[in-house]
N, C-alpha and C positions, 0 to 999 in steps of 0.2 A: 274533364270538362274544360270549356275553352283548349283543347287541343294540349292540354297540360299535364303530365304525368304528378303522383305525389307521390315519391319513393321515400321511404323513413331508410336512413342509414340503418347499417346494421350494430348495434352498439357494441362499444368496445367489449365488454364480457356480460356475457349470458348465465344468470343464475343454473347450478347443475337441475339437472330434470329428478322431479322427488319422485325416489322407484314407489311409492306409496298409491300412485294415480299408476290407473290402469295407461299409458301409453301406446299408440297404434302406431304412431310415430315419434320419433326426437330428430328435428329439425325437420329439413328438404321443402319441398314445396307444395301448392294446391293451385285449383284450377277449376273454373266451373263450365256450364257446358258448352259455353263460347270457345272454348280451347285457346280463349286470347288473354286472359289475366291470372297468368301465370306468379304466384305469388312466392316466396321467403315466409315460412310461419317459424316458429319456436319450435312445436309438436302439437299435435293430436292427442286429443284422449277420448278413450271411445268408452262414453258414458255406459252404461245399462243399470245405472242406479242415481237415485238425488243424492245421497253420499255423497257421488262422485262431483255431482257438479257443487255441492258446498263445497270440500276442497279443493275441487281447484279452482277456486273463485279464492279461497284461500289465501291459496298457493300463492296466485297473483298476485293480489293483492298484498302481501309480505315480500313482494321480489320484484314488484315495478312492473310487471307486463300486464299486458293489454287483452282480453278474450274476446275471441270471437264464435259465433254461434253458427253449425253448418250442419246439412241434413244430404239432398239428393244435391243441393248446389246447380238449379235452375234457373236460378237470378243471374243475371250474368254482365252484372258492373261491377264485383269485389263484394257483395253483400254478404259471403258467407267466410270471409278472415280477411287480416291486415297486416302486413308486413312485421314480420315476427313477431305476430300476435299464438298465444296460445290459443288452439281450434278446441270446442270443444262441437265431439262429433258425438250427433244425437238418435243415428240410425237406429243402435242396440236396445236404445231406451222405448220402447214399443210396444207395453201390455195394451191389453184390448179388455174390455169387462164389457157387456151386453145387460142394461137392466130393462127385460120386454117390461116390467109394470110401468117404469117411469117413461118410456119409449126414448133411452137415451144411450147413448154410449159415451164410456169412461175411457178418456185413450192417454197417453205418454207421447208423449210431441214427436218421436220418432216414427211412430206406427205412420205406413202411409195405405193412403183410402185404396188402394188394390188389397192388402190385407184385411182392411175394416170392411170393403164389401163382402170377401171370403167368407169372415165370420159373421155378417149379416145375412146374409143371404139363405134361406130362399125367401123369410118371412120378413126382412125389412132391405131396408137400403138408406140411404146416406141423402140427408135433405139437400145439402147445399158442397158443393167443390168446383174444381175446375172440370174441362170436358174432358182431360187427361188424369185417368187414375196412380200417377208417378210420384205424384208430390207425397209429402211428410202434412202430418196436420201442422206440426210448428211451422214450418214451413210455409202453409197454406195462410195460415194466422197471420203471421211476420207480412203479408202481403193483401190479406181480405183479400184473398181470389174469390172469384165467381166462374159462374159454369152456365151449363145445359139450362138449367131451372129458370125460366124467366118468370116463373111467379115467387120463388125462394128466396132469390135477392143473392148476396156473398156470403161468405161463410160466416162474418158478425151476427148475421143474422138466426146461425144455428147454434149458437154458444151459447148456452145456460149458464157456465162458470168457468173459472178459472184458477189454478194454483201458480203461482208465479216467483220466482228466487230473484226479488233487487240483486244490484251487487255489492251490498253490503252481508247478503247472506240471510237476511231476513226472509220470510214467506209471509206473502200475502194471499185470500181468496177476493178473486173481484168478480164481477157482472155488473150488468147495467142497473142493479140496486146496488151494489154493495161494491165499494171502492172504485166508483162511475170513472174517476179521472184516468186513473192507470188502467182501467179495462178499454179505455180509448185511447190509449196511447201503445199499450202491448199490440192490441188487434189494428195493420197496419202502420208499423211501430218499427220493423226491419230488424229484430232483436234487439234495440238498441233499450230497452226500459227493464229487461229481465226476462229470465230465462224459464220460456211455459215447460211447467213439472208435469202440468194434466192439464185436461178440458171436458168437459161436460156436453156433448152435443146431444144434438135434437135429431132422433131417427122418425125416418115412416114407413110405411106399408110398402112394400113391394108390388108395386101395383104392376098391373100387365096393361102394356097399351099395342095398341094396332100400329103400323110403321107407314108412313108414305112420303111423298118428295114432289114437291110443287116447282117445276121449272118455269120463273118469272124474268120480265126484264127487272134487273138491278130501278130501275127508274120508278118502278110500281110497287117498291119496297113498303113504302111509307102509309100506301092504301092499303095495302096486303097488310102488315099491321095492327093500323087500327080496327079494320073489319073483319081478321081472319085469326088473330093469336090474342089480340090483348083483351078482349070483351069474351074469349073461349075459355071456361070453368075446365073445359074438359080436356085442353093443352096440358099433358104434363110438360113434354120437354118441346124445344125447339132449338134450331140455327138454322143461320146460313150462308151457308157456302158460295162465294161470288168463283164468279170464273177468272184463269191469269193465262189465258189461253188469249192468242193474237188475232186479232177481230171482234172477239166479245168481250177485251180484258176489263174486268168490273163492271161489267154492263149486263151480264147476265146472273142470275141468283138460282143457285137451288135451296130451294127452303125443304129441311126435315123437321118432319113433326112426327111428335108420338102420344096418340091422342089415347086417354083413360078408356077400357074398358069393362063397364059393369059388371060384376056379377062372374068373370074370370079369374081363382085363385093362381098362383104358380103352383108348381107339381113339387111337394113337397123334398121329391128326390131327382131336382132341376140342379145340372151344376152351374157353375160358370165358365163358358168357354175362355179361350184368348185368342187374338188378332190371327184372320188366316190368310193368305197371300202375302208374307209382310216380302217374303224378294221381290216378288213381282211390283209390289206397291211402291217399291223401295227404288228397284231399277225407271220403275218409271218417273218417279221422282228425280232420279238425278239424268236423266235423258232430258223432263221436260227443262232443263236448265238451260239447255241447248234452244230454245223457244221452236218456233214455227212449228212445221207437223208435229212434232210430241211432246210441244203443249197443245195442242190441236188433239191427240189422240188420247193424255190423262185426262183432258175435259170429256170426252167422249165415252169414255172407262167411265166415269161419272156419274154421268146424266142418262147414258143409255145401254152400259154394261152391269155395271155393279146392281141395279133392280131386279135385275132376271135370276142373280148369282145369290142374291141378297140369304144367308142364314137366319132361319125361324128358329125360336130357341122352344117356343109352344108350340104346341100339336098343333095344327088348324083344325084339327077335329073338335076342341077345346072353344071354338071362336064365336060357339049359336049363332048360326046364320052365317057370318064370316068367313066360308069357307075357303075366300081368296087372298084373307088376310094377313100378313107376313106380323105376328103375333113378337113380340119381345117383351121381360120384363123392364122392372125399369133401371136395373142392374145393369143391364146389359148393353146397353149404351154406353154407362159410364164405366166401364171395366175395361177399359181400354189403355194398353201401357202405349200406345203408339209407336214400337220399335221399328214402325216403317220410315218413321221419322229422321231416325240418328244417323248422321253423318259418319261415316268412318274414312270418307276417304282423306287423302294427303293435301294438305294445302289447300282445305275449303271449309268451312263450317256456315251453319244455316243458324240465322239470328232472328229474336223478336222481336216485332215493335206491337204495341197496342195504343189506341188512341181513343180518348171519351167526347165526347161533342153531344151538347145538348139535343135532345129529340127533334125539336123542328128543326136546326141545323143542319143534320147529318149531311142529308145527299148534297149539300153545297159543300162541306167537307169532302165527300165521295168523289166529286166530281174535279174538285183539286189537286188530290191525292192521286188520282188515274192519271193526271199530265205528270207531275210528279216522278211517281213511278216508272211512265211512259221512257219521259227524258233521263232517270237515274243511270239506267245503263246495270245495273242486276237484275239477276234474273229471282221475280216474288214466284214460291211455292205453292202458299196457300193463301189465303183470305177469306174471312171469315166475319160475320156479323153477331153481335149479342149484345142482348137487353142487360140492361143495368140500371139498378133503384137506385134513389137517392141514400147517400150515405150520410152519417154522422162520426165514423172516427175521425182524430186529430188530422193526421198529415191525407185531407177528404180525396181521392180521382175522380167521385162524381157527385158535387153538392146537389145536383138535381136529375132530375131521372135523364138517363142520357143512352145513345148506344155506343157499341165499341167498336173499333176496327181492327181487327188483329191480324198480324201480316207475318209471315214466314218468309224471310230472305236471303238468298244464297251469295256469299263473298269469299274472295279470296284470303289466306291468311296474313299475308303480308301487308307493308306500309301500305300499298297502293291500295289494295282490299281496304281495308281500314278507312283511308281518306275518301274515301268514295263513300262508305256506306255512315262517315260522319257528313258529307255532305248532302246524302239523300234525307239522311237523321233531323237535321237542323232543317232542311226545308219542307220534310214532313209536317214537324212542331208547329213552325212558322203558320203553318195554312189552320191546323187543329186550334192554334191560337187566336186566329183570327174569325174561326165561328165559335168564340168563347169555351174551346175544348182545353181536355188538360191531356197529359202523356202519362204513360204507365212508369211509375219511377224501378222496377226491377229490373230492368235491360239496361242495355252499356251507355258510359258515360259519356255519349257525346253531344248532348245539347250544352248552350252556355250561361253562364248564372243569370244574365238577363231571362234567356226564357225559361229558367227554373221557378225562377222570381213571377215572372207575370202566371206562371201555371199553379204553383205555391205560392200563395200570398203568408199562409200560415207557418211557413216553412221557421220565419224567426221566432215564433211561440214555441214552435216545434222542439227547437234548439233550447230553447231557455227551459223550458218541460227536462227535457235529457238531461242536463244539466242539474236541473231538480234533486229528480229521483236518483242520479249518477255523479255526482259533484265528483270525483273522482277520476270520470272520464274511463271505467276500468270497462265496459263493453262498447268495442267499436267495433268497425269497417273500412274496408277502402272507398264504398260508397259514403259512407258517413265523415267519414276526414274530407273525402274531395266535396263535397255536398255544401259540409259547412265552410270550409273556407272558400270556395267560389263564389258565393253569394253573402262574403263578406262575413261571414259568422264564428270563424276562425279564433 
């Protein structure tokens, strides 16, 4: 933040590592999918039991180090270790329980929602996530993501309960009856209150809806909205998609909807597919970086290839009357690991930003954000719109019902990359701020404690909260050490 690195030396001697904890690693380093905060930990311990994580919470706690809590490591400002902090890695820890009476699923903070849909499916599916089935539920928690579901809300909203390990080693059950304070500070919380053992969510029906794709101008967003998804019972999912194509960049919209179908079961022995064309989607993706004709030709794959090509995963035979209808359930949208996505090449990685701005605000947002962009000089991937309810946990993204703008942006890895994409960063913010928006706190650390402060006002309650439940200071982060001492909390 402010342009300021926060290295913790390395201490003169390191307690021996207790062969007691399972270890993945003893020392080296970590890195999340930014491939730019490349860290110094103590080690790894690769959880598959709460044993594990009482001792080494222990452990630490007897020997001065610091823990930190990491899963697929998607956040990408330091939010999943700290400079020789011991990690504790929660992959392994993953049971799944299905109870169809209560319509809930019992999971272990490691399982992530591509395996819970697995075992949900064909007869239910997963109420609230991101549009990307990648994440860990801790994970997802640590951040109150939201998704697809614009009637669902964020994942707060699908938690019936909680088991949680302070770090003192205690467990607590929370929910919004029952130990209210720390269920809003865990649920977008950044690991920093203790470490989720379980959760309780809220499944539903696997519903089957009909697929279609409304190409709008970005400009008639707002009536499209009100008159076409928010007053519609029978929207299950929506997004949408702006164009980053030269001539329509943000000015055009494809809106997906996938509207409920009555009286349609899925087919009992329905699998789930995974992503098909990821090279092609993959090469066109790093071609459109190049902009002009291909970004001109992935918009066109788009809007007027991908429909014809489009996989039904139900019969149309299935559709009464529908016989032209490209049928999906509602699994299948969100079962998407996006491996067209990931970067592998040398000396480039693709970064996110997201941005919340009040409902009536937005397109004056929008229409900031496309100069913006215009003038940054990176080349943006994706962009993307979504609905978002008013929330209520502590450290809030959106005190009142707002939409989002989620951007995919392509930089190089070096200083220069870097300084570019903290200057496009801060003047993103700057505009998201001034139609009373706030910024998504899990991407990298380049805004500066000024406009963390005016985006967080709660931010020093926030602090003094952690503090609370952690007097110790024994679970942190590099976003949480930079966090609080840039805005003075230190």
């Amino acid at each position: 933040i402010d342009g300021v690195s926060l290295p913790v030396p390395a201490p003169a001697a390191l307690p021996p590592h207790d062969p007691a904890l399972p270890w993945l690693v003893k020392g080296g380093e970590m890195n999340d999918a930014s491939a730019l905060s490349r860290t110094p930990v103590y080690g790894v311990v690769g959880v598959t039991e709460e044993a594990h994580v009482a001792a080494a919470l222990a452990f630490a706690r007897a020997n001065g180090l610091k823990v930190s809590i990491s899963a697929v490591r998607h956040s990408m400002g330091g939010h999943a270790f700290d400079d020789h902090a011991l990690v504790l890695d929660m992959l392994g820890f993953n049971a799944i329980e299905v109870d169809e009476a209560a319509m809930t699923v019992n999971v272990q903070p490691g399982a992530t929602w591509h395996d819970i849909q697995n075992r949900l499916h064909p007869k239910f599916a997963v109420k609230a996530m991101q549009s990307s089935d990648i994440f860990s539920v801790g994970g997802s928690i640590s951040v109150n993501a939201h998704g697809m579901d614009h009637q669902a809300g964020s994942v707060a909203g699908s938690i019936r309960s909680m088991r949680v390990m302070l770090a003192d080693g205690s467990i607590l059950s929370c929910s919004r009856d029952e130990n209210t304070d720390l269920f809003s500070h865990v649920v977008g919380g950044y690991g920093l209150f203790g470490v989720v053992l379980s959760a309780v969510l809220d499944v539903v029906p696997n519903a089957v809806y009909r697929t279609s794709r409304d190409r709008i101008p970005a400009d008639d967003f707002m009536t499209y909205f009100g008159e076409r998804i928010e007053p519609d019972p029978k929207l299950g999912l929506f997004y949408g998609h702006l164009s980053t194509a030269p001539g329509s960049f943000l000015t055009e919209m494809i809106v997906y909807r996938y509207d409920v179908q009555d009286g349609i079961e899925p087919p009992a022995d329905l699998k789930l597919g995974e992503p098909g064309a990821v090279a092609i989607k993959r090469l066109m993706m790093n071609l459109s970086k190049r902009g002009g004709i291909f970004a001109r030709l992935k918009w066109w794959m788009e809007t007027d290839l991908e429909p014809k090509v489009e996989a039904c995963t139900v019969p149309r035979t299935a559709a009464m009357g529908e016989g032209e209808a490209c049928l999906v359930t509602r699994n299948e949208p969100m079962h998407d690991s996006v491996p067209y996505l990931f970067n592998d090449l040398k000396d480039e990685t693709d970064i996110l930003h997201e941005y919340f701005v009040p409902r009536g605000r937005f397109m004056a947002f929008l229409g900031k954000a496309r100069g913006i962009l215009q003038e940054g000089g990176l080349p943006v991937l994706n962009a993307s719109v979504r609905v978002v309810h008013k929330e209520d946990t502590k450290l809030n993204y959106a005190p009142e019902p707002a939409f989002s703008l989620v951007l995919y942006i392509n930089q190089k890895t070096g200083a220069a990359g870097d300084a570019k994409m903290r200057v496009l960063t801060r003047a993103l913010i700057d505009a998201c701020l001034s139609e009373g928006g706030r910024f998504f706190l899990p991407y990298q650390l380049h805004y500066t404690g000024k406009q963390l402060l005016a985006a967080y006002p709660e931010l020093p309650a926030f602090v003094a909260a952690k503090r609370a439940y952690d007097p110790g200071g024994l679970l942190t982060s590099t976003w949480y050490r930079a966090v609080s001492a840039f805005a003075g909390l230190a």
